[in-house]
C-alpha positions as a printed NumPy array, in Angstrom:
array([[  3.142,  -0.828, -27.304],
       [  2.417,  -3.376, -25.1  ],
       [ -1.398,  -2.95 , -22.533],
       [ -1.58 ,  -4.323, -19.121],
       [ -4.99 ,  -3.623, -18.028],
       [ -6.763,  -3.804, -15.054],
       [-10.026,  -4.871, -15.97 ],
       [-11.835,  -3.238, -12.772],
       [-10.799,  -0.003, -14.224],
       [-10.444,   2.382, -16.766],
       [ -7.326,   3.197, -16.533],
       [ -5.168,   1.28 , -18.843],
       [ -0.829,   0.839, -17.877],
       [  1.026,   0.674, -21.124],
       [  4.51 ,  -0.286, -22.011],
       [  5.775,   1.978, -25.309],
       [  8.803,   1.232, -27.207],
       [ 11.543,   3.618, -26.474],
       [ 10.982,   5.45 , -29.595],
       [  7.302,   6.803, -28.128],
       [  8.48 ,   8.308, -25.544],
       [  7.363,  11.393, -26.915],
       [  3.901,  10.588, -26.179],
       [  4.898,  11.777, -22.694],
       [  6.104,  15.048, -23.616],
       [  3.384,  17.219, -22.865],
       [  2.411,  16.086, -19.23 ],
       [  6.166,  16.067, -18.57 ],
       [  5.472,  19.872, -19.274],
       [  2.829,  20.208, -17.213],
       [  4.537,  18.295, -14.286],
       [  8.076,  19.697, -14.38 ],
       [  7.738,  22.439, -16.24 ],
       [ 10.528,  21.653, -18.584],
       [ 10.922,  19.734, -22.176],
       [ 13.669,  17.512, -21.072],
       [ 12.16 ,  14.056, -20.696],
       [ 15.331,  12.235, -19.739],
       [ 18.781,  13.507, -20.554],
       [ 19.571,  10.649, -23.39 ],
       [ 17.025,   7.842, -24.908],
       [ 19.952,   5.713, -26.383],
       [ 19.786,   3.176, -23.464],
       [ 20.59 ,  -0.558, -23.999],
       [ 17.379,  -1.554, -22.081],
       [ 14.907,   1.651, -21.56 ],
       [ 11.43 ,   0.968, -20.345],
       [  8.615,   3.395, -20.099],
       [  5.35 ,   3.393, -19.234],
       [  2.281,   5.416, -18.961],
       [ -0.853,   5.381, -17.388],
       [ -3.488,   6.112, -19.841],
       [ -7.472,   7.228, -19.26 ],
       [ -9.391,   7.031, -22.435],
       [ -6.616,   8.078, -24.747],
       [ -5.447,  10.481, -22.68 ],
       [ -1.819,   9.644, -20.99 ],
       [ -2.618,  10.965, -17.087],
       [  0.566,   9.246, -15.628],
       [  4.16 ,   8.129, -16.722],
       [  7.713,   6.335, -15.705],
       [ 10.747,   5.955, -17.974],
       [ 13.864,   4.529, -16.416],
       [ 17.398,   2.254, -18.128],
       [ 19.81 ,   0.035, -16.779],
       [ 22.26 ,   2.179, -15.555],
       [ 24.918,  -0.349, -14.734],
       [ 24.987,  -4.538, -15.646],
       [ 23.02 ,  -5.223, -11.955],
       [ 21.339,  -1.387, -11.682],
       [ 17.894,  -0.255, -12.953],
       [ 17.143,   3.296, -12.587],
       [ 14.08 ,   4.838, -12.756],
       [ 14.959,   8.33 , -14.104],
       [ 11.628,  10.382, -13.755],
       [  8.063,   9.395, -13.643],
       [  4.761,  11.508, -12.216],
       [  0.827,  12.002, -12.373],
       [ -1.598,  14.656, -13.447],
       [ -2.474,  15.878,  -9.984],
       [ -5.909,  14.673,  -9.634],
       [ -5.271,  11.489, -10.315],
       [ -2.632,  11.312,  -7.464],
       [ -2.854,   8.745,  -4.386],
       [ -5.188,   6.257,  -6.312],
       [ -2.098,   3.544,  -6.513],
       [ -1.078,   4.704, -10.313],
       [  2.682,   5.737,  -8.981],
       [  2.944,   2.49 ,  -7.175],
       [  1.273,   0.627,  -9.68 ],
       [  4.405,   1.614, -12.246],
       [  6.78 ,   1.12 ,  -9.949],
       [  6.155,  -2.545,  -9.236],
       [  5.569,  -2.961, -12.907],
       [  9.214,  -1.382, -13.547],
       [ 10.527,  -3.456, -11.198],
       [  8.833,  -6.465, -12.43 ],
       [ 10.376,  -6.108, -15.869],
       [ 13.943,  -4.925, -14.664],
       [ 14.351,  -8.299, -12.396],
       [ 12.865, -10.14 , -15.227],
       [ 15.831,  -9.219, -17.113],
       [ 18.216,  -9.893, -14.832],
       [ 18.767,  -6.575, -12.878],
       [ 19.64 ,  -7.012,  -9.141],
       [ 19.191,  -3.533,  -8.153],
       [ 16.796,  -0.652,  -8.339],
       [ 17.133,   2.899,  -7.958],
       [ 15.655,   6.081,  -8.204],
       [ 16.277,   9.797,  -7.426],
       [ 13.27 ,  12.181,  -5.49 ],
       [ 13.48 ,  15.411,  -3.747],
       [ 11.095,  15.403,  -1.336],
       [ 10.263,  19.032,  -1.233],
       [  9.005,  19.291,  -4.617],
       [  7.98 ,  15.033,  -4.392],
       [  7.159,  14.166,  -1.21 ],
       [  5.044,  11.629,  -2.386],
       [  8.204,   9.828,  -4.174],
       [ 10.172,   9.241,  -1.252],
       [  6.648,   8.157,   0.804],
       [  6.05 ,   5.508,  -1.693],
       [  9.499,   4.397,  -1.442],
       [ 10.09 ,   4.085,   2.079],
       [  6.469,   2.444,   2.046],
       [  7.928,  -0.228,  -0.581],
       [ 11.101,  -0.793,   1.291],
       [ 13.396,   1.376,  -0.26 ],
       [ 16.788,   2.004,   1.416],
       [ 18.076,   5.487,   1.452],
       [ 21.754,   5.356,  -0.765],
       [ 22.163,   9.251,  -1.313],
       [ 21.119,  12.265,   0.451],
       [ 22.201,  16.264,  -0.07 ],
       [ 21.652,  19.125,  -1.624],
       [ 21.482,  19.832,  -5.369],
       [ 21.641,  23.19 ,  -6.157],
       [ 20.166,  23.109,  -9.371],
       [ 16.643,  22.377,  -8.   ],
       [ 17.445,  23.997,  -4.605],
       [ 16.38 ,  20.983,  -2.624],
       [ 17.47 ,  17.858,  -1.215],
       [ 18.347,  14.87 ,  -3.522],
       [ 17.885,  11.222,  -2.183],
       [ 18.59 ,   8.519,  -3.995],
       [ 16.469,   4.915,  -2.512],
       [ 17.44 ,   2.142,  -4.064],
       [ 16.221,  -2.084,  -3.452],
       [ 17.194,  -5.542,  -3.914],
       [ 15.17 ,  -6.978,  -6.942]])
């Protein structure tokens, strides 16, 4: 477990080993309503981090290299109330930081924007290209994958 703190806040961002990733099993619950964290934690480089309050993980990202020059960030959200304080973002350039810092060229992620608005906001906002877009049936919405030059 590595801590990147922000020392004009409480909030602490941590980097777990891929082997914690369990930690984030209950707010992936509470935030998707399902057990499934990611479909397979046997990655060659997996990455995940959490946003924690006290001792109390209000936030989280996991994503892999998905091909030699592609990161992808597979799923990543935050306790409601915490929402549109920067903690999303915040992740997100951290992810990014340590994917290009191992070489990664490209970085992806999927969001449907009727359950995540927010997702494909933030993306746009961080210049984010849209790759994908159409329906997937299995959440009944639209899937769009963004993706950027590291």
């Amino acid at each position: 477990m590595q801590y990147i703190s922000d020392p004009h806040t409480d909030i602490r961002l941590v980097r777990f080993e891929a082997g914690e990733i369990d930690r984030f099993a209950s707010l992936n619950y509470e935030l998707f309503k399902e057990k499934r964290i990611i479909n397979r934690t046997n990655h060659n480089f997996l990455v995940s981090l959490a946003c924690i309050k006290g001792d109390i993980v209000i936030g989280f990202k996991i994503g892999y290299g998905k091909e030699k020059s592609t990161f992808y960030s597979a799923k990543g959200g935050v306790l409601p109330e915490f929402r549109n304080k920067g903690l999303a973002k915040a992740m997100m350039h951290e992810m990014m930081s340590i994917a290009r810092k191992d070489g990664f060229e490209l970085f992806e992620y999927d969001t449907f924007p009727n359950m995540h608005a927010g997702m494909l906001i933030l993306g746009l906002k961080l210049g984010f290209t849209v790759k994908f877009a159409g329906y997937n049936a299995r959440y009944s919405d639209y899937q769009i994958t963004l993706q950027k030059h590291l």
